[in-house]
C-alpha positions in Angstrom: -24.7 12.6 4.4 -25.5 15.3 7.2 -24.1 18.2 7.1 -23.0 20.1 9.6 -23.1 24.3 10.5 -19.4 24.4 10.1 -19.7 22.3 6.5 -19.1 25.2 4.2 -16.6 26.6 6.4 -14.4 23.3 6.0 -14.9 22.6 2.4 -13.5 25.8 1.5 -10.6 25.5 3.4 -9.7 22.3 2.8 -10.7 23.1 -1.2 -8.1 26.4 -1.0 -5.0 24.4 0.9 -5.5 21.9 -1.9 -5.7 24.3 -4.6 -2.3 25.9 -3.5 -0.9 22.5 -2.7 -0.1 22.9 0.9 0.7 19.1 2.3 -0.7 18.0 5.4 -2.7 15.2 6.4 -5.5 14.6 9.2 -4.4 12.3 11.4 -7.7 10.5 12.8 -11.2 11.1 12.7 -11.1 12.2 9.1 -13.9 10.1 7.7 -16.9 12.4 7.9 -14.7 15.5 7.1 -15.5 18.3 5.5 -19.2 17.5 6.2 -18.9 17.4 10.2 -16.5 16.9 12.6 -18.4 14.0 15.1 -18.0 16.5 18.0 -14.2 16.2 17.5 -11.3 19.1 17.0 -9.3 18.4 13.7 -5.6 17.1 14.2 -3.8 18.2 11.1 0.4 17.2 10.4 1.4 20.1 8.1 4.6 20.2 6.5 6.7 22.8 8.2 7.5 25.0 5.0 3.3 25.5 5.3 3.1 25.9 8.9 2.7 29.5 8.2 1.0 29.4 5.4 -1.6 26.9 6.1 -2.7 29.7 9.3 -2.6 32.3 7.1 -5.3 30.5 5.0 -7.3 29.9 8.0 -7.7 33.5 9.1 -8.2 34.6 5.4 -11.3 31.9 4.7 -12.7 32.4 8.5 -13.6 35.7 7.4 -16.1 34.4 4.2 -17.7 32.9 7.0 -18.1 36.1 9.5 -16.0 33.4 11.8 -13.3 34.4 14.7 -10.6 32.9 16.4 -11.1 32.9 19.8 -8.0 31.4 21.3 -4.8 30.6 20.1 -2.3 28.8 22.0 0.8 27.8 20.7 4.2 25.7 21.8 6.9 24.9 19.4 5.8 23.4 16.2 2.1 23.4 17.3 -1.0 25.8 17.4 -4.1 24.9 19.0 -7.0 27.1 17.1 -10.4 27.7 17.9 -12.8 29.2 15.6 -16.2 30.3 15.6 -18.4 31.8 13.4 -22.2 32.2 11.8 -22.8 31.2 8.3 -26.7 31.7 7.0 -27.9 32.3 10.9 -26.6 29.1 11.7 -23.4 29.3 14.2 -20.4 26.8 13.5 -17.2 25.9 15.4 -14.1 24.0 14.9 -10.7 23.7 16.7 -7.4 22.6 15.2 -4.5 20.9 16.3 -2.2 21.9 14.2 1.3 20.0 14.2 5.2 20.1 12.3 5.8 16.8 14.1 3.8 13.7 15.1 5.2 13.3 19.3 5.2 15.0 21.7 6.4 17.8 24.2 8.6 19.1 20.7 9.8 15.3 20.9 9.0 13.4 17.8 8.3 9.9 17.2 8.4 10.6 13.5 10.0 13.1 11.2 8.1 15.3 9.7 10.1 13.8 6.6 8.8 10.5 7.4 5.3 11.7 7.3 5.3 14.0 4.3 6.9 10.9 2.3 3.9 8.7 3.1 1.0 11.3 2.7 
């Protein structure tokens, strides 16, 4: 498997939101996670009693990896993150989508009920 700059960044968060049992699931292009991203941003359902929580993790592992966000843009039940960082002189990125709801424009298609039953 190749690993990619942003590898140890990922493991660790995805190892810590597992360790405190957050629930969420990534909702395509999962398959190569936490060992590189194919050039894609992650879109991740999160339950919406861990909205909060889950970004709170974020900013807290971001900084083992001298890593910043360096946008934020939010709408209701949705944060779009971008991150950057450098890990062992090598620079990583990732971007989240980060979602209570699977829709769109705050109109879901599915509850997050739905979801959180089938994860």
């Amino acid at each position: 498997m190749i690993y990619s700059n942003e590898f140890h960044f990922l493991k660790d968060l995805f190892d810590t939101i597992n360790k405190i049992d957050i629930t969420y699931c990534i909702l395509r292009n999962y398959k190569t996670l936490p060992y590189h991203t194919n050039g894609s941003d992650i879109d991740i359902f999160i339950d919406p009693s861990d909205f909060e929580i889950f970004h709170e993790v974020i900013k807290k592992v971001i900084k083992r990896y001298n890593g910043e966000i360096i946008s934020i843009l939010s709408a209701p039940n949705v944060k779009d993150i971008a991150i950057m960082g450098s890990y062992n002189d090598d620079w990583w990125g990732v971007r989240f989508d980060t979602f209570t709801y699977i829709g769109t424009n705050d109109c879901s298609i599915l509850t997050s009920q739905f979801v959180i039953n089938r994860i």
